[in-house]
PDBQT receptor file of N, H, CA, C and O in Angstrom, charges set to zero:
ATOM      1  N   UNK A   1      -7.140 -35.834 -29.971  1.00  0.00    +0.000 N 
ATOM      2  CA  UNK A   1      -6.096 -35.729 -28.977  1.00  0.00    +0.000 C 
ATOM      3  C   UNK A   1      -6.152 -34.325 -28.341  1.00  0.00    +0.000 C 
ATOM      4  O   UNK A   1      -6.187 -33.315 -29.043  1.00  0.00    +0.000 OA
ATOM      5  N   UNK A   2      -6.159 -34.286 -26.896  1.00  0.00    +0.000 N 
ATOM      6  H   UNK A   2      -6.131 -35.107 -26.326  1.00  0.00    +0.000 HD
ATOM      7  CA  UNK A   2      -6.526 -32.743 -26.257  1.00  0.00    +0.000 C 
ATOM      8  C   UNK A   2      -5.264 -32.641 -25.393  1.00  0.00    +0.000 C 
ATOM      9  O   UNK A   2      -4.913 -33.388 -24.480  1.00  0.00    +0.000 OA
ATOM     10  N   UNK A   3      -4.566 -31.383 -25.959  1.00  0.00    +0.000 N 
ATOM     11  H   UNK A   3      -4.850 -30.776 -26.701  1.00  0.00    +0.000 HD
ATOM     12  CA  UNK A   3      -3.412 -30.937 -25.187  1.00  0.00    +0.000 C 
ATOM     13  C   UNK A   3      -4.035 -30.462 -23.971  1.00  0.00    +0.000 C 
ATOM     14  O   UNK A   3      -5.225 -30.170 -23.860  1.00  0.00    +0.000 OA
ATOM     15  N   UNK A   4      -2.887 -30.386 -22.791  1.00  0.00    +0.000 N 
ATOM     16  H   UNK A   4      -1.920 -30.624 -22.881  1.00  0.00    +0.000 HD
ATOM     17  CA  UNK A   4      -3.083 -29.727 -21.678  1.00  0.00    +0.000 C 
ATOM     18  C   UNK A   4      -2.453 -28.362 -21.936  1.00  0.00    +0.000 C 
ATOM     19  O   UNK A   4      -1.543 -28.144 -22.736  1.00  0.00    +0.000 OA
ATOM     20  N   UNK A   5      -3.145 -27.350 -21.041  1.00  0.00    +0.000 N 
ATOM     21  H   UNK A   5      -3.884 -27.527 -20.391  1.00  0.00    +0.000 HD
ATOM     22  CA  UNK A   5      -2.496 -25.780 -21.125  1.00  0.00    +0.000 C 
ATOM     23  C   UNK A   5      -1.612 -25.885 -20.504  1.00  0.00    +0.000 C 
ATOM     24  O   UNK A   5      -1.723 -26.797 -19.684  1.00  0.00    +0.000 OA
ATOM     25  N   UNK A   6      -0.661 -25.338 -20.477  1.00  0.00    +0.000 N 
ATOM     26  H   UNK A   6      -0.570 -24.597 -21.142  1.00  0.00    +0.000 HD
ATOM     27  CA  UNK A   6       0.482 -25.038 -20.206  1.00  0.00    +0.000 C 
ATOM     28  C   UNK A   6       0.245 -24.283 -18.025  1.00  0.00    +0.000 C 
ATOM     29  O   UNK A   6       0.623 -24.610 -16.900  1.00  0.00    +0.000 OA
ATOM     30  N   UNK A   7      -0.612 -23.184 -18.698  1.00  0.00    +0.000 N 
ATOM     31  H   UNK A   7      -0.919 -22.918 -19.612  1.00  0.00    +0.000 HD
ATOM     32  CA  UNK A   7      -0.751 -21.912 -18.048  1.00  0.00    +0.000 C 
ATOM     33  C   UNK A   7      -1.785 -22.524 -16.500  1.00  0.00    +0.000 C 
ATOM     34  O   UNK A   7      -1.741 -21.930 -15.423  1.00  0.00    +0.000 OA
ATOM     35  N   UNK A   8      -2.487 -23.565 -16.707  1.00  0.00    +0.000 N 
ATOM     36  H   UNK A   8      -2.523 -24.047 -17.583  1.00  0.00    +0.000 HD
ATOM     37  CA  UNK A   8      -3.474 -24.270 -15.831  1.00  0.00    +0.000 C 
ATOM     38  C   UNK A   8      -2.739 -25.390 -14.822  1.00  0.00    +0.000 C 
ATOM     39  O   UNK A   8      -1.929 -26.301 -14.991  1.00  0.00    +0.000 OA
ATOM     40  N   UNK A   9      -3.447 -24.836 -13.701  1.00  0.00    +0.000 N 
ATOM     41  H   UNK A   9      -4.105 -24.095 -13.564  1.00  0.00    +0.000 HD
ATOM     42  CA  UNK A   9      -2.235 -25.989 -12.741  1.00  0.00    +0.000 C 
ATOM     43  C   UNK A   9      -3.267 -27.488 -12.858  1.00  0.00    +0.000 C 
ATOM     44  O   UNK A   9      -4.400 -27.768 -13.249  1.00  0.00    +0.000 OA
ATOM     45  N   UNK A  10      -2.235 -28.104 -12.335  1.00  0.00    +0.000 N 
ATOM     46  H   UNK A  10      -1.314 -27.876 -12.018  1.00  0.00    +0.000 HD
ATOM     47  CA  UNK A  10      -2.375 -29.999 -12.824  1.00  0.00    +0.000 C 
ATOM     48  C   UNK A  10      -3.205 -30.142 -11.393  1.00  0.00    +0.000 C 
ATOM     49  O   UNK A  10      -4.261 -30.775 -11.403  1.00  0.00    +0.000 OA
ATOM     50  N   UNK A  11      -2.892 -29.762 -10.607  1.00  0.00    +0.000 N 
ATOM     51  H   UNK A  11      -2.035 -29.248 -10.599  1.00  0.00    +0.000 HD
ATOM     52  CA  UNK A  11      -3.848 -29.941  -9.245  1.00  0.00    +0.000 C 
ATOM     53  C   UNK A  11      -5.299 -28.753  -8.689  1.00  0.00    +0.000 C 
ATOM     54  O   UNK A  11      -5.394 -27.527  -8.631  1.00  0.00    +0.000 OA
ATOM     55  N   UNK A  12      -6.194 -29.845  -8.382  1.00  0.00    +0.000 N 
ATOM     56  H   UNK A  12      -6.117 -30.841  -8.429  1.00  0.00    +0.000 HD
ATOM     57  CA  UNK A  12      -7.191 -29.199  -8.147  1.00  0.00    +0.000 C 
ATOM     58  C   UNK A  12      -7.666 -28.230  -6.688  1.00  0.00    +0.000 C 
ATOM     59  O   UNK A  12      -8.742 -27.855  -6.222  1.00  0.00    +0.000 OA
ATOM     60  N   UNK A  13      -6.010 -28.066  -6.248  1.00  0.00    +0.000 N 
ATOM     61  H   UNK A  13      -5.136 -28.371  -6.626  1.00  0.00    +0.000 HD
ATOM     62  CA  UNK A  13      -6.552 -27.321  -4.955  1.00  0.00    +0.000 C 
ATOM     63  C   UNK A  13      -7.518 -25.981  -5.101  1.00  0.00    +0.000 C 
ATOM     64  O   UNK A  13      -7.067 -25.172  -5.912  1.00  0.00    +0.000 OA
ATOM     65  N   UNK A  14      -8.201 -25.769  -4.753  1.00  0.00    +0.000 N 
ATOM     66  H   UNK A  14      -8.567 -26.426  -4.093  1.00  0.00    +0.000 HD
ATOM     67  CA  UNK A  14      -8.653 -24.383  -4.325  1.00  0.00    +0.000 C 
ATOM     68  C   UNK A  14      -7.545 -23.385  -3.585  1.00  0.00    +0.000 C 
ATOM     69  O   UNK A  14      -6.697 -23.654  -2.734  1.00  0.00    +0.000 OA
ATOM     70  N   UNK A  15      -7.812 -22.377  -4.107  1.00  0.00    +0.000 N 
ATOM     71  H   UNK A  15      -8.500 -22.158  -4.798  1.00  0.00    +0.000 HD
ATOM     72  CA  UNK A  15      -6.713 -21.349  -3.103  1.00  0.00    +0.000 C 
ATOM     73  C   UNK A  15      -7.587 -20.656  -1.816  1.00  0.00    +0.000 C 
ATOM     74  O   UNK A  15      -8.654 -20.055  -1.933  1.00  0.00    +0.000 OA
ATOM     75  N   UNK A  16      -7.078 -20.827  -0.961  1.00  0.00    +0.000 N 
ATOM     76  H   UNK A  16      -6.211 -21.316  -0.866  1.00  0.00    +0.000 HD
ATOM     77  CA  UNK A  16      -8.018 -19.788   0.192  1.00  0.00    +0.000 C 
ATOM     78  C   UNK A  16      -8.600 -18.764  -0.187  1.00  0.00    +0.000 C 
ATOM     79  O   UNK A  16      -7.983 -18.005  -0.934  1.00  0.00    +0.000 OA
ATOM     80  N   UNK A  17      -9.828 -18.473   0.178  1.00  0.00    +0.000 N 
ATOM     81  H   UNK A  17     -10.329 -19.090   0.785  1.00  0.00    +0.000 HD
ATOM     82  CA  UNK A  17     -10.051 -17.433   0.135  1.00  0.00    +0.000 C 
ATOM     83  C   UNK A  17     -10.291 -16.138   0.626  1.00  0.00    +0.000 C 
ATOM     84  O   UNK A  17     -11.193 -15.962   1.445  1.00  0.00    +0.000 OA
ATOM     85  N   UNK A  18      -9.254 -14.760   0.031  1.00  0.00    +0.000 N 
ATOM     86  H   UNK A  18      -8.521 -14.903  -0.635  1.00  0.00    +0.000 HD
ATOM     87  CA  UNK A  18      -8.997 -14.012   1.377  1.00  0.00    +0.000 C 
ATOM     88  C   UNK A  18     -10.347 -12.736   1.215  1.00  0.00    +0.000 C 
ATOM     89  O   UNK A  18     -10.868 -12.554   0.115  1.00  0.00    +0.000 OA
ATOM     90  N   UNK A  19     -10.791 -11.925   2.473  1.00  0.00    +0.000 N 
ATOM     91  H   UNK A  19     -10.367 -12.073   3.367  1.00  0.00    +0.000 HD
ATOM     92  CA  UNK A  19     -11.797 -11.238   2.433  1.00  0.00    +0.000 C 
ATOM     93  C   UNK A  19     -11.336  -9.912   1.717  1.00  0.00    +0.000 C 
ATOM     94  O   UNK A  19     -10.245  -9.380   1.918  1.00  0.00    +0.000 OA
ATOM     95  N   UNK A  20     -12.159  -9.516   0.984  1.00  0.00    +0.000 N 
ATOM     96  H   UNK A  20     -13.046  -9.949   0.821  1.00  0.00    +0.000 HD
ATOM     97  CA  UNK A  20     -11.904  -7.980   0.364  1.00  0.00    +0.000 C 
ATOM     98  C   UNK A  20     -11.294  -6.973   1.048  1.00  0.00    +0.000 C 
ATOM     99  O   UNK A  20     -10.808  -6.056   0.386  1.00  0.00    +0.000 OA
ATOM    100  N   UNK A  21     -11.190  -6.945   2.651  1.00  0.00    +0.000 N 
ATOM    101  H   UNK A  21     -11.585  -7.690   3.189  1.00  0.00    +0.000 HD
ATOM    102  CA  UNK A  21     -10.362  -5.817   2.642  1.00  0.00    +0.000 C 
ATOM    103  C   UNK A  21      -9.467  -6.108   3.144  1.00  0.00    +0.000 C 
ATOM    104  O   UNK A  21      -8.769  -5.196   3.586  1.00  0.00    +0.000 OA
ATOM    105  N   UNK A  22      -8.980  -7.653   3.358  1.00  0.00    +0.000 N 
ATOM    106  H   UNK A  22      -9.547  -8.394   3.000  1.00  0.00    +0.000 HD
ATOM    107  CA  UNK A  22      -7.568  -7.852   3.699  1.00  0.00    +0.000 C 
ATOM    108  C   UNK A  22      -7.206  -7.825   2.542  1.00  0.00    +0.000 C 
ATOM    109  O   UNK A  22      -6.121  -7.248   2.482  1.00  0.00    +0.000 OA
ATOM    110  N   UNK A  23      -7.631  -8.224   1.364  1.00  0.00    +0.000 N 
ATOM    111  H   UNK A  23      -8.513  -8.693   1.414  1.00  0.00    +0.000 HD
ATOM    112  CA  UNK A  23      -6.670  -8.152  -0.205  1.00  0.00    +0.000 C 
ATOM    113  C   UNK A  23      -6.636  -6.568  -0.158  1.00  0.00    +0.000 C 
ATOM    114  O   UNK A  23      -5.522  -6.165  -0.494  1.00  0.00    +0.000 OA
ATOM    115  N   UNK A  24      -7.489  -5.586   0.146  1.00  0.00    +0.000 N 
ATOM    116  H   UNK A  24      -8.393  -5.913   0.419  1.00  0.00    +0.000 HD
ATOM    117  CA  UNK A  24      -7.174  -4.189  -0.103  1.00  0.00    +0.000 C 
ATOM    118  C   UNK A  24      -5.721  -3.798   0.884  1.00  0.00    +0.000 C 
ATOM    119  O   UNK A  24      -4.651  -3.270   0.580  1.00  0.00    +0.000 OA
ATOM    120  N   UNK A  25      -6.070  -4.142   1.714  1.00  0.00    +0.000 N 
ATOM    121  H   UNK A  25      -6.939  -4.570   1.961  1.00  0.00    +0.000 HD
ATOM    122  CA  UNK A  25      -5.304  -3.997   2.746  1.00  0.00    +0.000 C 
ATOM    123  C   UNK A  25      -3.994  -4.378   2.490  1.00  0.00    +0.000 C 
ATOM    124  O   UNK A  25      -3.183  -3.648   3.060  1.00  0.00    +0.000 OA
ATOM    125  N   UNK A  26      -3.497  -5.293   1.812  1.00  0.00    +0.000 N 
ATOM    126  H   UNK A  26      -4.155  -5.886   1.348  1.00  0.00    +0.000 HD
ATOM    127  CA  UNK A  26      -2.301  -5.426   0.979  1.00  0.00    +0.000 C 
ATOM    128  C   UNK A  26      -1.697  -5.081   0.106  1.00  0.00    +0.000 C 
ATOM    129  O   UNK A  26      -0.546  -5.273  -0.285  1.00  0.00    +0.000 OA
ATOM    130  N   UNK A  27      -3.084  -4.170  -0.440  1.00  0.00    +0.000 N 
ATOM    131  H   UNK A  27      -4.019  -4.014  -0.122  1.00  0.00    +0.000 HD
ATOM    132  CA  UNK A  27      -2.241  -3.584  -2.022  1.00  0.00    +0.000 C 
ATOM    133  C   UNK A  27      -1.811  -2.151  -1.366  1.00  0.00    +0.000 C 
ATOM    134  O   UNK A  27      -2.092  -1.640  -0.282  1.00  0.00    +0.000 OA
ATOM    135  N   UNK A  28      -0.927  -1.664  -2.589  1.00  0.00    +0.000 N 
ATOM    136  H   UNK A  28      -0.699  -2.079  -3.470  1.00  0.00    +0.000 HD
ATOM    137  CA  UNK A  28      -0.460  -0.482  -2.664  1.00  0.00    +0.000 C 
ATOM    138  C   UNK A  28      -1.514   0.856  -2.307  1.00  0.00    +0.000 C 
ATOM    139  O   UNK A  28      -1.334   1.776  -1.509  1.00  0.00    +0.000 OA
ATOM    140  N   UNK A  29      -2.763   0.559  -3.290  1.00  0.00    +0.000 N 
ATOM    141  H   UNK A  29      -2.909  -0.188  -3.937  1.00  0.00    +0.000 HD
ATOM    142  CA  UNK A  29      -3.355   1.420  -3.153  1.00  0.00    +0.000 C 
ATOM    143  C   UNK A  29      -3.923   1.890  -1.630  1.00  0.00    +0.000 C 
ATOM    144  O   UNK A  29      -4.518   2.968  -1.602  1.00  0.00    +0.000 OA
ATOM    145  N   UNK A  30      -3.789   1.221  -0.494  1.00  0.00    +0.000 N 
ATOM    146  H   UNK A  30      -3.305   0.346  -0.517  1.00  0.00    +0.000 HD
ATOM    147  CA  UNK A  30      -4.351   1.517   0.663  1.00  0.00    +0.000 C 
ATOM    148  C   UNK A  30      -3.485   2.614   1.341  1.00  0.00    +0.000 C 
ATOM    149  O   UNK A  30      -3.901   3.436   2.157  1.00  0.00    +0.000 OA
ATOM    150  N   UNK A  31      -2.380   2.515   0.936  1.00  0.00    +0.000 N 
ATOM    151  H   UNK A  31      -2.042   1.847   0.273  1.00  0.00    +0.000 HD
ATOM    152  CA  UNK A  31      -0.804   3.850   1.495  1.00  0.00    +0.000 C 
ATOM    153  C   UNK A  31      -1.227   5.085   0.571  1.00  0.00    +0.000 C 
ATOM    154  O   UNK A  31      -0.744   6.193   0.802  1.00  0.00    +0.000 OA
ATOM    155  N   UNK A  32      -1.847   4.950  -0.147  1.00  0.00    +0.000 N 
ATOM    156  H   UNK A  32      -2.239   4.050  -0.334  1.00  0.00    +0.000 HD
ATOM    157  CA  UNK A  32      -1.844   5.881  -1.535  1.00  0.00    +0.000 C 
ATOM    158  C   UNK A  32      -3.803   6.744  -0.486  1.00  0.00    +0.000 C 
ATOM    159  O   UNK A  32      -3.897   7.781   0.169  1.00  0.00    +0.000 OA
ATOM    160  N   UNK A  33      -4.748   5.847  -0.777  1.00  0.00    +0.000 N 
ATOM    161  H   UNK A  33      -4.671   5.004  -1.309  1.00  0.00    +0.000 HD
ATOM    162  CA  UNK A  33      -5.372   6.255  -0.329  1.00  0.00    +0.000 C 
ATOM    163  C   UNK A  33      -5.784   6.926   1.310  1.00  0.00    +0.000 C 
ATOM    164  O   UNK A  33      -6.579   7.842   1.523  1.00  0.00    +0.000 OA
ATOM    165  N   UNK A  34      -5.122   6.294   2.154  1.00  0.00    +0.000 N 
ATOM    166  H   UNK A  34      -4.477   5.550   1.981  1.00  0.00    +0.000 HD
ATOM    167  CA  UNK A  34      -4.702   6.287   3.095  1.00  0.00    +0.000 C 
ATOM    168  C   UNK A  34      -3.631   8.482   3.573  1.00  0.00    +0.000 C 
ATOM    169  O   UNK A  34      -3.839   9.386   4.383  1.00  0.00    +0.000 OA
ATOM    170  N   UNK A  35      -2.745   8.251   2.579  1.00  0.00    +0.000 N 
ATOM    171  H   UNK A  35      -2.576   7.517   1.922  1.00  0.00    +0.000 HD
ATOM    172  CA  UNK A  35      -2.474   9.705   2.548  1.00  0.00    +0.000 C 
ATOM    173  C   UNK A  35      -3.006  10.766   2.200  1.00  0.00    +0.000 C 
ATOM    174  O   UNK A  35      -2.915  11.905   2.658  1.00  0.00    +0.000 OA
ATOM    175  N   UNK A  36      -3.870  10.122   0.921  1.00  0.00    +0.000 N 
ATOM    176  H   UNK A  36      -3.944   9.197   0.550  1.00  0.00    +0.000 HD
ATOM    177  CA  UNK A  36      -4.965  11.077   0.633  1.00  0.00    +0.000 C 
ATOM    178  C   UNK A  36      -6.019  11.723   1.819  1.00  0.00    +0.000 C 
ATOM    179  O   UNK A  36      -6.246  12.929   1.920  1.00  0.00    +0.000 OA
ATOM    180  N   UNK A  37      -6.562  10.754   2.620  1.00  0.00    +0.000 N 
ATOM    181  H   UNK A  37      -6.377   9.775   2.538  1.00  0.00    +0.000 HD
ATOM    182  CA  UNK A  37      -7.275  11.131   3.225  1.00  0.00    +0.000 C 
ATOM    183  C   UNK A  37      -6.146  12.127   4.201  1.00  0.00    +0.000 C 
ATOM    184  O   UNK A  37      -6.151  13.312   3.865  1.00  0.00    +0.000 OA
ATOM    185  N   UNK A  38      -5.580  11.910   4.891  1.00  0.00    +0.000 N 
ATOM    186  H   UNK A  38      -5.577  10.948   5.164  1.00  0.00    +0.000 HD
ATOM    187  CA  UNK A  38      -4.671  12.637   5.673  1.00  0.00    +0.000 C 
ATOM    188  C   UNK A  38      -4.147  13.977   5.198  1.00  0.00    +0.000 C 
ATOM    189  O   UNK A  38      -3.796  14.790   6.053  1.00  0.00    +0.000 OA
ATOM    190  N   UNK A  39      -4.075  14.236   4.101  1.00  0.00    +0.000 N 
ATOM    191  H   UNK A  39      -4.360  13.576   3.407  1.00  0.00    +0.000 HD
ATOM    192  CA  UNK A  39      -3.957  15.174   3.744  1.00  0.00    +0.000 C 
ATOM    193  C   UNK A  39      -5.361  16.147   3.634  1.00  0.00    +0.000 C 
ATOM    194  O   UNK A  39      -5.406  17.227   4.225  1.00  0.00    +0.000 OA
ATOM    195  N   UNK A  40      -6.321  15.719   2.939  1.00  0.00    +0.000 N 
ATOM    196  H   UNK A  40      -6.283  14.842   2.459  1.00  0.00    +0.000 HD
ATOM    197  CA  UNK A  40      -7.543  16.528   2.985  1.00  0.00    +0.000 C 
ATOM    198  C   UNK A  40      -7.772  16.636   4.547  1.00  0.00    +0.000 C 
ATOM    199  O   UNK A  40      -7.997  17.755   5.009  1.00  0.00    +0.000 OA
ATOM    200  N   UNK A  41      -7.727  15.508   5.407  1.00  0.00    +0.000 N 
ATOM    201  H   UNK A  41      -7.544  14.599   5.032  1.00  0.00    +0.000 HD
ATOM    202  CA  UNK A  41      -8.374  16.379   6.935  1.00  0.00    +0.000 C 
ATOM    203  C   UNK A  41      -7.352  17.207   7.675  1.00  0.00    +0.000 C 
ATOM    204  O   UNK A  41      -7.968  18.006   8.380  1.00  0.00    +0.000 OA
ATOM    205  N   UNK A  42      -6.286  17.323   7.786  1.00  0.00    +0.000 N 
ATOM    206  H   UNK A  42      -5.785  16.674   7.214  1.00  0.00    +0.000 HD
ATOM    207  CA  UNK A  42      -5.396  17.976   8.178  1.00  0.00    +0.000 C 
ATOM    208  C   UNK A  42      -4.683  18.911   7.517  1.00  0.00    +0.000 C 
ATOM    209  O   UNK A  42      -4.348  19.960   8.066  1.00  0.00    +0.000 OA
ATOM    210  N   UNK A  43      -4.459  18.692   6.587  1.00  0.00    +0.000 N 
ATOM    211  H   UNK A  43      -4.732  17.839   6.141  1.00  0.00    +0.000 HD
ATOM    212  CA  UNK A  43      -3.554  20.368   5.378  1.00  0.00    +0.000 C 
ATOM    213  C   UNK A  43      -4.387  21.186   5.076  1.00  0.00    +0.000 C 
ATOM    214  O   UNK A  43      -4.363  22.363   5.435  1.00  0.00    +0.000 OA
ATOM    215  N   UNK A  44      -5.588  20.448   4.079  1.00  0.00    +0.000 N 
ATOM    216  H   UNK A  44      -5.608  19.492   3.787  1.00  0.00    +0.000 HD
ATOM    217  CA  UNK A  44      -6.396  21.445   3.623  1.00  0.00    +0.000 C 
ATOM    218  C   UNK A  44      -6.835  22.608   4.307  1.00  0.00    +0.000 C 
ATOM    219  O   UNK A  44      -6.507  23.750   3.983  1.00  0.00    +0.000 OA
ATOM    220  N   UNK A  45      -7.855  22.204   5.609  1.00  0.00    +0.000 N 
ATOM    221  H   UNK A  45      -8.122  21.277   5.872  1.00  0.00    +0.000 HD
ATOM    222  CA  UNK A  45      -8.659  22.821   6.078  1.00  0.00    +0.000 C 
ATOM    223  C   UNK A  45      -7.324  24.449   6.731  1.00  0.00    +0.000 C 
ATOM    224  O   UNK A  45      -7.676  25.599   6.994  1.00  0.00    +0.000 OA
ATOM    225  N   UNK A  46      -6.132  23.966   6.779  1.00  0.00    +0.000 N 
ATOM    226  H   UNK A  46      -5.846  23.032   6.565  1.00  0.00    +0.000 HD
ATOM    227  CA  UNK A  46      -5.155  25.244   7.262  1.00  0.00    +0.000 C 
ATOM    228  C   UNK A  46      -5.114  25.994   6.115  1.00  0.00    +0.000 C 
ATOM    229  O   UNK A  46      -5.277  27.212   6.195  1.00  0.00    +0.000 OA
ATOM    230  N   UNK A  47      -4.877  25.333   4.814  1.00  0.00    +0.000 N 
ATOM    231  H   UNK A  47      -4.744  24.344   4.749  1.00  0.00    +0.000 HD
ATOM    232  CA  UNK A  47      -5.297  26.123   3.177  1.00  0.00    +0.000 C 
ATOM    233  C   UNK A  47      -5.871  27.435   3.344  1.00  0.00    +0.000 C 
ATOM    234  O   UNK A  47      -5.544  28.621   3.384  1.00  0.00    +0.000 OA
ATOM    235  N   UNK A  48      -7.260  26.394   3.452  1.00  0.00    +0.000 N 
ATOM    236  H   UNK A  48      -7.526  25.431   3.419  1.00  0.00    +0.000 HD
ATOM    237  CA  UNK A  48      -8.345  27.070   3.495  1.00  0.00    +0.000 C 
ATOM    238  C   UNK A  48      -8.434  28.505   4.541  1.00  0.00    +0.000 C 
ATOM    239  O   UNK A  48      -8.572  29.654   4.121  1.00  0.00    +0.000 OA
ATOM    240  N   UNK A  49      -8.329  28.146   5.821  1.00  0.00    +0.000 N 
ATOM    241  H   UNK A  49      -8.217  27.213   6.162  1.00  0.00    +0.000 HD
ATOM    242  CA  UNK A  49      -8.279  29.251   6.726  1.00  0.00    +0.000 C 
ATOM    243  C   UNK A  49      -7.339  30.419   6.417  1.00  0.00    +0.000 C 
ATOM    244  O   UNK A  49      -6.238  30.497   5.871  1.00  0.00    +0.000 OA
ATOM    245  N   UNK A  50      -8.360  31.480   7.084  1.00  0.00    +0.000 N 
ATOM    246  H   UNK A  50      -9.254  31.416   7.527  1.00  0.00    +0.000 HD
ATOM    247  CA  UNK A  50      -7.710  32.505   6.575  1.00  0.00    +0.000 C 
ATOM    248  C   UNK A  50      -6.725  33.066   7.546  1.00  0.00    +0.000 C 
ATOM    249  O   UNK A  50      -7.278  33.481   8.564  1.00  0.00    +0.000 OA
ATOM    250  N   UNK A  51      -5.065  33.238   7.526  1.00  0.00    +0.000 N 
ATOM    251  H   UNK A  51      -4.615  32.901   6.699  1.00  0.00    +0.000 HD
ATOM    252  CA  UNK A  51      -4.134  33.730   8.253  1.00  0.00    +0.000 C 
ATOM    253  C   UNK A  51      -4.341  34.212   8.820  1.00  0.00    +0.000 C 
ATOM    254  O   UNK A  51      -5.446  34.705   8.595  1.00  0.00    +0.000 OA
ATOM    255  N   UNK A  52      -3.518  34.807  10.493  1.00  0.00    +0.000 N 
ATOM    256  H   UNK A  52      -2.620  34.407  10.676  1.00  0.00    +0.000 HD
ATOM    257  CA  UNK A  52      -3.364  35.928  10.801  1.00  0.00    +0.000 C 
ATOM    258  C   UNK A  52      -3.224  37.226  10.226  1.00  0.00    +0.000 C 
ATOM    259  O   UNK A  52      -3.595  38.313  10.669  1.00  0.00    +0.000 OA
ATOM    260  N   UNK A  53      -2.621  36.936   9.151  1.00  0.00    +0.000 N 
ATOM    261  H   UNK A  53      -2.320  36.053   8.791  1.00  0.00    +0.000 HD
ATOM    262  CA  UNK A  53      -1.998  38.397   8.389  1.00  0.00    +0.000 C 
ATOM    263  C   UNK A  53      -3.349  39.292   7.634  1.00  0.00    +0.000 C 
ATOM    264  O   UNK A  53      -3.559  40.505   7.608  1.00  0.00    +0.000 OA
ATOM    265  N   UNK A  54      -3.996  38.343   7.156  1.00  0.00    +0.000 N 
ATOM    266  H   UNK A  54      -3.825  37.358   7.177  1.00  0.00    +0.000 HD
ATOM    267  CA  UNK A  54      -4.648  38.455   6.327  1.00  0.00    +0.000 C 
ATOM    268  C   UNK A  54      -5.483  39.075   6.843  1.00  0.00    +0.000 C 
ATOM    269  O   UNK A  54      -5.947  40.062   6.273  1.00  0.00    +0.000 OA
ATOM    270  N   UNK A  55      -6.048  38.566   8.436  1.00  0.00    +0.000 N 
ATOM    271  H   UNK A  55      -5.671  37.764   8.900  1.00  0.00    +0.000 HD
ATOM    272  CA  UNK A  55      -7.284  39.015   9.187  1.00  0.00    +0.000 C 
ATOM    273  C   UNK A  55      -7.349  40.436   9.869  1.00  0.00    +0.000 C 
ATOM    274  O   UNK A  55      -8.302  41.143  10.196  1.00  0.00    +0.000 OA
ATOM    275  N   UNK A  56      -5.589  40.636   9.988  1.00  0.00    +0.000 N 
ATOM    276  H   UNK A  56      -4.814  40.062   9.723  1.00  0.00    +0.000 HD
ATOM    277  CA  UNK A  56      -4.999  41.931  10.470  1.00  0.00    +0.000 C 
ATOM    278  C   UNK A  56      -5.617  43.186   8.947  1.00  0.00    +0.000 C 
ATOM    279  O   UNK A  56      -6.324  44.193   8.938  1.00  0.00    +0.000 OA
ATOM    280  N   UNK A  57      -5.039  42.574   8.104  1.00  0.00    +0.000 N 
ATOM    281  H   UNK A  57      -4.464  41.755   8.111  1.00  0.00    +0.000 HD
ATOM    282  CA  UNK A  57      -5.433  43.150   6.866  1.00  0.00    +0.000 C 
ATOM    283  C   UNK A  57      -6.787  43.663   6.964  1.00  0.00    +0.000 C 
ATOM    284  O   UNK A  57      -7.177  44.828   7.040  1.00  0.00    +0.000 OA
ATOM    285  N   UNK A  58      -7.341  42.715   6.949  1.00  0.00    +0.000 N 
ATOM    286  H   UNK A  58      -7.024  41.768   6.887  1.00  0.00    +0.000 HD
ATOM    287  CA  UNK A  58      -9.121  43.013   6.806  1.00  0.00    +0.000 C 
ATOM    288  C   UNK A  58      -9.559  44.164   7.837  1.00  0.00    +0.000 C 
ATOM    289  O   UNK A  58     -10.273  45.137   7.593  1.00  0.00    +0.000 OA
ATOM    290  N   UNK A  59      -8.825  43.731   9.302  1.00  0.00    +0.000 N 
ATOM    291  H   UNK A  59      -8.245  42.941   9.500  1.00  0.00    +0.000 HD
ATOM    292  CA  UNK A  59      -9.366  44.502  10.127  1.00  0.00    +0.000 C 
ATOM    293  C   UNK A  59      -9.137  46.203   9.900  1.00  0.00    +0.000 C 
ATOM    294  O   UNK A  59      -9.755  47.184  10.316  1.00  0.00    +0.000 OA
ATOM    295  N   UNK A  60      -7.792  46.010   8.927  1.00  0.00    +0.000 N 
ATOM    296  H   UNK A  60      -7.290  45.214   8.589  1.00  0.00    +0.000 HD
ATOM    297  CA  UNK A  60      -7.316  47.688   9.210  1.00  0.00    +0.000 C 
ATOM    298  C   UNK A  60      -8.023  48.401   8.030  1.00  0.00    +0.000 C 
ATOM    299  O   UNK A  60      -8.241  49.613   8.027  1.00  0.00    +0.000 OA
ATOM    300  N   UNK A  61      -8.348  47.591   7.068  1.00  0.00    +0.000 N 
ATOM    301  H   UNK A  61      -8.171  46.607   7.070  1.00  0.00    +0.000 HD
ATOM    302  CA  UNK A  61      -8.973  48.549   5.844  1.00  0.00    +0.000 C 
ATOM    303  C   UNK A  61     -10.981  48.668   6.553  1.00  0.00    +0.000 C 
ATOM    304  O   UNK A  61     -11.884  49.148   5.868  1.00  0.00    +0.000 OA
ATOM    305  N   UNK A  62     -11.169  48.139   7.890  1.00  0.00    +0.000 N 
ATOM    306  H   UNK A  62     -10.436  47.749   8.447  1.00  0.00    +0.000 HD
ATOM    307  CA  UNK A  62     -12.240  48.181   8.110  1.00  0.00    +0.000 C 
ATOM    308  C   UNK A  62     -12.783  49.470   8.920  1.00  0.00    +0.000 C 
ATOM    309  O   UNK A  62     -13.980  49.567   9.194  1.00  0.00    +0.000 OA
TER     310      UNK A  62
């Protein structure tokens, strides 16, 4: 005698199938990655650069 699972659906539809970056495109992680990038091309690189103040600095001990 063979039980049925519980957890397994009774019908054999197939579910559509959606393309990899519309499923990315739905998850969370795309807002997450998405800021990441925005932040490295735009914040960083001002980080990085060196101030006005700083350049005043340089110039006067030069």
């Amino acid at each position: 005698m063979v039980k049925e699972r519980k957890d397994e659906p009774k019908d054999d539809k197939k579910p559509k199938k959606e393309s990899d970056l519309k499923k990315f495109l739905n998850k969370r992680s795309f807002i997450y990655l998405s800021a990441a990038v925005f932040f490295v091309v735009f914040i960083v690189p001002d980080m990085i650069a060196p101030s006005d103040l700083e350049k005043k600095l340089v110039e006067n001990l030069e």
